[in-house]
C-alpha positions as CSV (number, residue, x, y, z in Angstrom):
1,X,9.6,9.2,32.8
2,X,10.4,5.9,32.4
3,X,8.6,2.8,31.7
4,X,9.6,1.5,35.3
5,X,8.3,4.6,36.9
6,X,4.9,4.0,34.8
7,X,4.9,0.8,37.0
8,X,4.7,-2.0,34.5
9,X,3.8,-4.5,36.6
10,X,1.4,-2.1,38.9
11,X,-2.4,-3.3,38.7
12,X,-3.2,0.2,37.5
13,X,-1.1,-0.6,34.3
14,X,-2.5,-3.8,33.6
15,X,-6.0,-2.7,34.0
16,X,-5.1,-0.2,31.5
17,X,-3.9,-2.7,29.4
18,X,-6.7,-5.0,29.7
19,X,-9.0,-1.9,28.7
20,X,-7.0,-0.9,26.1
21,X,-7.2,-4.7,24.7
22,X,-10.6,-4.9,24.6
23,X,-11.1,-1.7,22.7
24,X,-9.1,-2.8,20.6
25,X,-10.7,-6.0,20.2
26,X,-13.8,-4.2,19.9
27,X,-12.3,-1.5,17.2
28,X,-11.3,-4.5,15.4
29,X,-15.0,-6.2,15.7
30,X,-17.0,-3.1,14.4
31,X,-14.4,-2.1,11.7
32,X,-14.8,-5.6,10.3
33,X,-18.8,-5.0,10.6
34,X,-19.0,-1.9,8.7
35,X,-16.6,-2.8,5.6
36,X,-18.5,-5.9,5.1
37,X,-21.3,-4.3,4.3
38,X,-19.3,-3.5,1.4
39,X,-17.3,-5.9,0.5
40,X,-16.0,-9.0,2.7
41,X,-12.4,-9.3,1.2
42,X,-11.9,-5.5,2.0
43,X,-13.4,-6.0,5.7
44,X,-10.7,-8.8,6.2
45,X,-7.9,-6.9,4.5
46,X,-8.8,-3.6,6.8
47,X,-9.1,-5.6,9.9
48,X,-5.6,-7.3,8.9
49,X,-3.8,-4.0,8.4
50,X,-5.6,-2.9,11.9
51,X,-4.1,-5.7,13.5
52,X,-1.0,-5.7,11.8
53,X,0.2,-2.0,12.0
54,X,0.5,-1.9,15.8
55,X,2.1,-5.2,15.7
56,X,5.1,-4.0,13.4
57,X,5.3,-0.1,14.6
58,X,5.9,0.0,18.0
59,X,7.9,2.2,20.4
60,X,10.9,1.4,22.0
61,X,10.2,0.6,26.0
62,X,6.6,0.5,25.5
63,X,6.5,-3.4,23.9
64,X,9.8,-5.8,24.4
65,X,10.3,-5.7,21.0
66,X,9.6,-2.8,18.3
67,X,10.1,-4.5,14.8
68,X,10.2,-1.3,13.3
69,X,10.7,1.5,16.3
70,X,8.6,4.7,16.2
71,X,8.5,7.6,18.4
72,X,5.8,8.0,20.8
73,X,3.8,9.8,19.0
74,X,3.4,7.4,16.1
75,X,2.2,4.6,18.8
76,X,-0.1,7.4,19.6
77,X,-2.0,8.0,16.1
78,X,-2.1,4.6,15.8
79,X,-4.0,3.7,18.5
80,X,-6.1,6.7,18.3
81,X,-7.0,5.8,14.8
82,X,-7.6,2.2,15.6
83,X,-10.4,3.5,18.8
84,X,-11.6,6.1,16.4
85,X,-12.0,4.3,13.7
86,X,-14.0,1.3,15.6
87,X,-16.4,3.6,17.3
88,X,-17.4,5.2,14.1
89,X,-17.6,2.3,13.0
90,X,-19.6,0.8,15.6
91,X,-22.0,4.0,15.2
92,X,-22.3,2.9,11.4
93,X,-22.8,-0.7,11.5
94,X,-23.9,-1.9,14.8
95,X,-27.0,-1.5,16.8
96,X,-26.7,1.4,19.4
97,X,-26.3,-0.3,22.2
98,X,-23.3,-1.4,21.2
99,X,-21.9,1.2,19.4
100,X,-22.6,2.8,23.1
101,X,-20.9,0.1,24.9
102,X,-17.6,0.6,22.9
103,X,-17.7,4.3,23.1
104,X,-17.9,3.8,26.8
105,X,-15.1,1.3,26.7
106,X,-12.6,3.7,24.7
107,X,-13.8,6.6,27.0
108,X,-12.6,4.5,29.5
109,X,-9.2,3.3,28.2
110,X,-8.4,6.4,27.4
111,X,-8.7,8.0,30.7
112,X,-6.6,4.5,32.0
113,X,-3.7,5.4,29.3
114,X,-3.4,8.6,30.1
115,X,0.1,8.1,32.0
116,X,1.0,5.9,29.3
117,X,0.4,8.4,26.8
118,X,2.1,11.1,28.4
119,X,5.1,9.0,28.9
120,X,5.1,8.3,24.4
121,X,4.7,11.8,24.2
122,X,8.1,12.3,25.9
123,X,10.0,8.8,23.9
124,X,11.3,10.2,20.3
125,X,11.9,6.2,19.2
C-alpha cells in the first residue's frame, strides 16, 4: 500500500493526524509533569528528546522529509513509546480525570492510525 492509497489528503487521514497530534501533545504535557517532580532540567531534557526523536527518525513516504530514514517499524516504537509513555505518565502525575482524558485520546488515535500503521508495517525504510 502506498501512501497515496492511504489517502493523504482524505479527511479520515487528517483527523487521524490531528488525533495523533494532540496525543502527542498531551504525551509530551504529562511526561514533562511527572519528571518534574523530580528534577526540572531532566523533565525538559526528556520532553526535548520526546520531541526530537520523531522529528529526526522518520520513514520514508510517511513525512516529506526523513532526516534519518527508518523502517516502519521504527516510526512505530516510537510513537508507541511516546503515547505509552505519556499515559503512564499522566496516571503518575496528573489528577485522574486527565490522565482519563489522554488515555481516551490515545485509545482513539490509535484506532484512527490503524491504516497508517499497517501501511509502516509493510515500508522497510
Amino acid at each position: 500500500m502506498t501512501l497515496h492509497e492511504l489517502g493523504a489528503a482524505s479527511p479520515t487521514r487528517r483527523k487521524a493526524a490531528v488525533l495523533r497530534f494532540a496525543t502527542e501533545v498531551g504525551a509530551w504535557a504529562a511526561i514533562g509533569t511527572a519528571f518534574a517532580q523530580i528534577s526540572l532540567p531532566l523533565a525538559i531534557a526528556v520532553v526535548l528528546a520526546s520531541v526530537a526523536v520523531p522529528a529526526v527518525y522518520a520513514t520514508p513516504g510517511d513525512k516529506h522529509q526523513a532526516l534519518i530514514p527508518v523502517p516502519g517499524w521504527a516510526t512505530l516504537v516510537i510513537l508507541a513509546a511516546t503515547m505509552a509513555g505519556g499515559v503512564a505518565a499522566a496516571w503518575i502525575a496528573w489528577p485522574w480525570w486527565g490522565a482519563i482524558a489522554l488515555s481516551s485520546l490515545t485509545i482513539a488515535s490509535i484506532i484512527a492510525e490503524l491504516p497508517r500503521w499497517r501501511w509502516l508495517l509493510t515500508v522497510r525504510g
